[in-house]
C-alpha beads as a LAMMPS data file, in Angstrom:
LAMMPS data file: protein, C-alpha beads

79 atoms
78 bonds

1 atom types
1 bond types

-500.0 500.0 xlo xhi
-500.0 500.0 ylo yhi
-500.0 500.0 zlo zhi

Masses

1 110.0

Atoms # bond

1 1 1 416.757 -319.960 -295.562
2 1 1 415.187 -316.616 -294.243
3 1 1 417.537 -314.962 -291.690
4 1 1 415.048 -315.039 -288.718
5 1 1 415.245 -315.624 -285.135
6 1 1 413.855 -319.283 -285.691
7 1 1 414.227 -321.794 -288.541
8 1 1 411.152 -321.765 -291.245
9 1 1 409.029 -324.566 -290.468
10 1 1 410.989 -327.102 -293.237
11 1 1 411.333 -330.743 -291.817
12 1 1 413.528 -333.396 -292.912
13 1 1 411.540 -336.383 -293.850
14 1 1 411.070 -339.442 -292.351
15 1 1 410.329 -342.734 -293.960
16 1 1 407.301 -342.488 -295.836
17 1 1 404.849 -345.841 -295.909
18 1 1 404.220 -346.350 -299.521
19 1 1 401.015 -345.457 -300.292
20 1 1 401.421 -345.220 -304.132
21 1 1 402.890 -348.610 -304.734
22 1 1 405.959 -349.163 -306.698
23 1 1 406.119 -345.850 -308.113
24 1 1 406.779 -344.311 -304.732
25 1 1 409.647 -346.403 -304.375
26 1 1 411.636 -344.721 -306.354
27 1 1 410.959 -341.156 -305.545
28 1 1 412.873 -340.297 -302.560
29 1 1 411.204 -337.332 -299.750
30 1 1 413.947 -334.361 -298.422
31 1 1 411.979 -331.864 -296.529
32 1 1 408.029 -331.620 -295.816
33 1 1 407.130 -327.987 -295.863
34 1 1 404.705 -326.704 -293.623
35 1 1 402.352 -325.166 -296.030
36 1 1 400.399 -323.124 -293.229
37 1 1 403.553 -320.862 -292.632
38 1 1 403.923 -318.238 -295.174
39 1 1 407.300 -317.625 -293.968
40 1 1 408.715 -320.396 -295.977
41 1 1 410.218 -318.525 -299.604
42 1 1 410.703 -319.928 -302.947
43 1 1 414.189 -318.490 -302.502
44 1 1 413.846 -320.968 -299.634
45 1 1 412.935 -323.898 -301.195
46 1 1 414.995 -323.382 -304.524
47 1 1 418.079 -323.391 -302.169
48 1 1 417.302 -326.731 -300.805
49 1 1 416.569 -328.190 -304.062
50 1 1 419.789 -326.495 -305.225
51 1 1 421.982 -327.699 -302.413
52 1 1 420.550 -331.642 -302.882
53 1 1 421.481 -331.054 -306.390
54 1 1 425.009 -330.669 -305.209
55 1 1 425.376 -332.989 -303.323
56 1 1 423.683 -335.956 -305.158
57 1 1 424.334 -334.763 -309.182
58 1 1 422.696 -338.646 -309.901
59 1 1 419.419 -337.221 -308.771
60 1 1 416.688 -335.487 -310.195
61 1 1 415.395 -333.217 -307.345
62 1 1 411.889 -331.688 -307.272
63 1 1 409.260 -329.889 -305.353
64 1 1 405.922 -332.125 -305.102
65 1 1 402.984 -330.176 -304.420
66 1 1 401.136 -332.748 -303.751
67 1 1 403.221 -333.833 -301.037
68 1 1 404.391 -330.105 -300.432
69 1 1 407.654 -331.368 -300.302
70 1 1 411.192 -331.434 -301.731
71 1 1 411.719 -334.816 -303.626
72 1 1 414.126 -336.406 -305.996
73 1 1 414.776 -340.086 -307.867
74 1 1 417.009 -341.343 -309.974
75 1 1 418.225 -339.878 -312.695
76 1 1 417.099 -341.550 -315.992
77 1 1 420.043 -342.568 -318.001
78 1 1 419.821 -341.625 -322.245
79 1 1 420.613 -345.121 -323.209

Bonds

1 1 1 2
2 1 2 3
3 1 3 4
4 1 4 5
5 1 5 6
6 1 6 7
7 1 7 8
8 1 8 9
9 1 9 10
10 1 10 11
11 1 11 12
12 1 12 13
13 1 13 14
14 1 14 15
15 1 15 16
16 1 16 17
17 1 17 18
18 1 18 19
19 1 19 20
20 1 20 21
21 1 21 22
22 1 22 23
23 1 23 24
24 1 24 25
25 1 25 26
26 1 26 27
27 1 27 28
28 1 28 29
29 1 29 30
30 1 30 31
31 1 31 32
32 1 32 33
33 1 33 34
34 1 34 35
35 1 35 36
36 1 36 37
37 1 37 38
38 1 38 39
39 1 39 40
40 1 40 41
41 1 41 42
42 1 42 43
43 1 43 44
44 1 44 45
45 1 45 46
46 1 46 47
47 1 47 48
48 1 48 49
49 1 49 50
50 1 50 51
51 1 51 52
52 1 52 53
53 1 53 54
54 1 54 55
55 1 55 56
56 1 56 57
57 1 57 58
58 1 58 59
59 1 59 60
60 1 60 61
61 1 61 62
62 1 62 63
63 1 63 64
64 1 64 65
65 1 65 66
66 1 66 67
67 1 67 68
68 1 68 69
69 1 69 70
70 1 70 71
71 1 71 72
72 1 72 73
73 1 73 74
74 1 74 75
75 1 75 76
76 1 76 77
77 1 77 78
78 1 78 79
């Protein structure tokens, strides 16, 4: 994150309702991003998605703009 005297404005997500049906169940929200605060890098973001990629290798982590949030699901398999 930006070194700053407060933390950017990135929340960790709560339970979404599913308002997209059964595709939505399998996509998975991180962190909502406020997208009023222009404080908030793509260094920023890429380090969240990178960190989640870490620490869950079976996911396939993403930023949803429509959402303006960081997101992942499961990984297809190549069967």
């Amino acid at each position: 994150m930006a070194e700053s005297m407060y933390a950017p404005p990135i929340f960790p997500a709560t339970p979404a309702s599913d308002r997209r049906g059964k595709a939505m169940a399998e996509k998975r929200i991180h962190y909502r991003i406020d997208p009023n605060d222009e404080s908030v890098t793509l260094k920023d973001i890429m380090k969240l998605i990178q960190d989640i990629q870490r620490q869950h290798p079976d996911l396939d982590v993403f930023f949803d703009g429509d959402e303006y949030a960081v997101c992942s699901r499961p990984k297809k398999s190549k069967t």
